[in-house]
C-alpha positions as CSV (number, residue, x, y, z in Angstrom):
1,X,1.9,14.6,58.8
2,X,5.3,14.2,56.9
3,X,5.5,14.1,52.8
4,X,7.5,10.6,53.7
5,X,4.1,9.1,55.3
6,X,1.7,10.7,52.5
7,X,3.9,9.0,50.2
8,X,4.0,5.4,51.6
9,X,0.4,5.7,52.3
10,X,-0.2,6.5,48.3
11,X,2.5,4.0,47.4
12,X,0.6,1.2,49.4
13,X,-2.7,2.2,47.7
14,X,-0.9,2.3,43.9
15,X,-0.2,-0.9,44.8
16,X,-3.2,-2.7,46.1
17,X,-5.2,-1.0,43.3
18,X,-2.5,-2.5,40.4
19,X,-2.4,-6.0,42.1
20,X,-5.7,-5.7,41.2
21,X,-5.7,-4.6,37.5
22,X,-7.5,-1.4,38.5
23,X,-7.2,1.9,36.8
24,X,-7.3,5.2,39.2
25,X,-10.5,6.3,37.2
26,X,-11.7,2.7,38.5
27,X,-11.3,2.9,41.9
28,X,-12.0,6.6,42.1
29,X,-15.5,5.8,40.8
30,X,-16.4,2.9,43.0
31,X,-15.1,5.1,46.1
32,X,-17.4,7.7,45.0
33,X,-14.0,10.1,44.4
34,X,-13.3,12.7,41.8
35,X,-10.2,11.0,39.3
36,X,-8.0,13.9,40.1
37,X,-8.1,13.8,43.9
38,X,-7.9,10.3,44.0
39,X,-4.3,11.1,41.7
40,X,-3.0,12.8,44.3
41,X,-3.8,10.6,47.4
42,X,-1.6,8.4,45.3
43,X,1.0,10.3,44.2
44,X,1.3,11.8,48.3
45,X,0.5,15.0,47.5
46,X,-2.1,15.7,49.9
47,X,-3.4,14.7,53.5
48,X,-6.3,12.2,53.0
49,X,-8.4,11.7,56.3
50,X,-9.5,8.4,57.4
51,X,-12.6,8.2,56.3
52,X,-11.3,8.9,52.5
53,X,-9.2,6.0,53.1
54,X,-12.5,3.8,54.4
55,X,-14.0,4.8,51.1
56,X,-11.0,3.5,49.4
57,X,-10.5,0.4,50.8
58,X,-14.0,-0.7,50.4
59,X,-13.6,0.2,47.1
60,X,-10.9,-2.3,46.1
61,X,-12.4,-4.7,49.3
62,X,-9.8,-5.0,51.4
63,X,-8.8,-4.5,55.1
64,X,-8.3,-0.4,55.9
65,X,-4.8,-1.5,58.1
């Protein structure tokens, strides 16, 4: 997967998650992820898998598309 995708994905998370007036240490304890992973899902850094993503979006209870 490109850099350009891990970043829009972690853009498009940042942003759900401050439209909600989250902090990362929020959602990474709801989703049951460690704060500094959750960082870097965010930040693009790494390739999250699909079910990381499903724990995420139940997390801040929206729609995983």
């Amino acid at each position: 997967m490109s850099k350009n995708y891990l970043k829009l994905i972690g853009a498009r998370i940042r942003e759900l998650r401050k439209e909600q007036g989250l902090t990362q240490e929020d959602v990474a304890d709801k989703a049951k992820l460690n704060p500094n992973y959750y960082g870097r899902i965010e930040r693009g850094e790494i390739n999250v898998t699909i079910e990381t993503l499903e724990k995420i979006a139940l997390a801040m209870k929206v729609d995983i598309a």
